[in-house]
N, C-alpha and C positions, 0 to 999 in steps of 0.2 A: 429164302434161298436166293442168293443172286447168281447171273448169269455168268459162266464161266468165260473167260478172255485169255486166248490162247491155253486153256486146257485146265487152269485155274480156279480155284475160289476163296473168297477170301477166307468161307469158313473149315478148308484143308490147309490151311496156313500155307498157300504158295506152292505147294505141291503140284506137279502136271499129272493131271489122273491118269491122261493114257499111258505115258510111260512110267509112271512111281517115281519118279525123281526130281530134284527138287527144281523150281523155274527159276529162271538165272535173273539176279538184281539189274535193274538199271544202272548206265555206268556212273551217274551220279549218286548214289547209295554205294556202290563200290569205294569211289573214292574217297567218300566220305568217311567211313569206316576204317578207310586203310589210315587214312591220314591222322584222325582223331587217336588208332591205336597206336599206331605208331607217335607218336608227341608222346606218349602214358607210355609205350615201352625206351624211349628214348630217356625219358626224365627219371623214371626210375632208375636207369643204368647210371646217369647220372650223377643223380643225389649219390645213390646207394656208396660209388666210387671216391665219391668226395668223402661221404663220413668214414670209410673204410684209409682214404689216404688219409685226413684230418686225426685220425687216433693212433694211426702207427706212427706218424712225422711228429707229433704235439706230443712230449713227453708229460704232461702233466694233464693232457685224456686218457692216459694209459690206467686207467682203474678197472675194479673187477667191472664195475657196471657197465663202462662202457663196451667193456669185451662181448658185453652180452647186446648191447647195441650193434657191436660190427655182427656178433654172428647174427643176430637180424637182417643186418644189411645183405651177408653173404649168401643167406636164404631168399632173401628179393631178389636179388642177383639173380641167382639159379631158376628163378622166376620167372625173370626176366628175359633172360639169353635160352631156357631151352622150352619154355612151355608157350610163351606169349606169341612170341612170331607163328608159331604153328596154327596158336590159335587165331592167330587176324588170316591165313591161309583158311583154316578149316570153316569161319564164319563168313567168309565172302563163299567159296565155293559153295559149303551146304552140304557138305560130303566131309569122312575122310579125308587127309592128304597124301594118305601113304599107303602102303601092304600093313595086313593086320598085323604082323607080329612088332612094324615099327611103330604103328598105331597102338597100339595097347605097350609101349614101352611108351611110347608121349603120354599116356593117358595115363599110364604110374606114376611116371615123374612129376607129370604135374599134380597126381594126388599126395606123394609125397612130399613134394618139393614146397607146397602151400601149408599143410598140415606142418612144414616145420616152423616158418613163419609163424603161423596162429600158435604154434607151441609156445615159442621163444616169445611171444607176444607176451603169453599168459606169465610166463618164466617174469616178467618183467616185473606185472602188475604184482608181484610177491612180495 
């Protein structure tokens, strides 16, 4: 058992026991994470934009297969722009970001929104 530090241990994963809620990161872990997710949500919108302009402008990308590459693309997208940011929000806090009924509307979306991805993934490998 080690000794708790401001309310802590390490074997409650960071949790502050007297209040139940989670202890707040140092602001260098913060940054870190923001920074890192955001480069990976940035690059993704990206890419994803490029391949999506690169096959509607390039008449001779315009095949079935790529089509099913751009709807991959528009699937990372959707990825991208409504689940990601919330989640570099939700993993700094430690909490929620929202009321629950937005909260479980982020939390569909992004189960759906990924499941299309891995679909269209598999659509590929056919």
């Amino acid at each position: 058992m080690t000794t708790p530090v401001n309310n802590t241990t390490a074997e409650d994963g960071g949790v502050d026991v007297a209040a139940g809620a989670p202890a707040p990161r140092p602001v260098w872990e913060v940054a870190l994470i923001v920074l890192v997710c955001s480069l990976m949500v940035v690059g993704t919108i990206v890419g994803n934009t490029l391949v999506c302009t690169a096959v509607s402008i390039v008449r001779k990308l315009r095949t079935p297969s790529n089509w099913l590459i751009v709807s991959l693309a528009v699937a990372d997208l959707l990825v991208a722009l409504l689940v990601m940011p919330l989640a570099i929000v939700y993993e700094v806090r430690r909490r929620p970001t929202a009321r629950p009924p937005l909260f479980v509307s982020w939390s569909l979306t992004s189960l759906f929104s990924t499941n299309m991805a891995i679909s269209e993934t598999n659509c590929h490998s056919l």
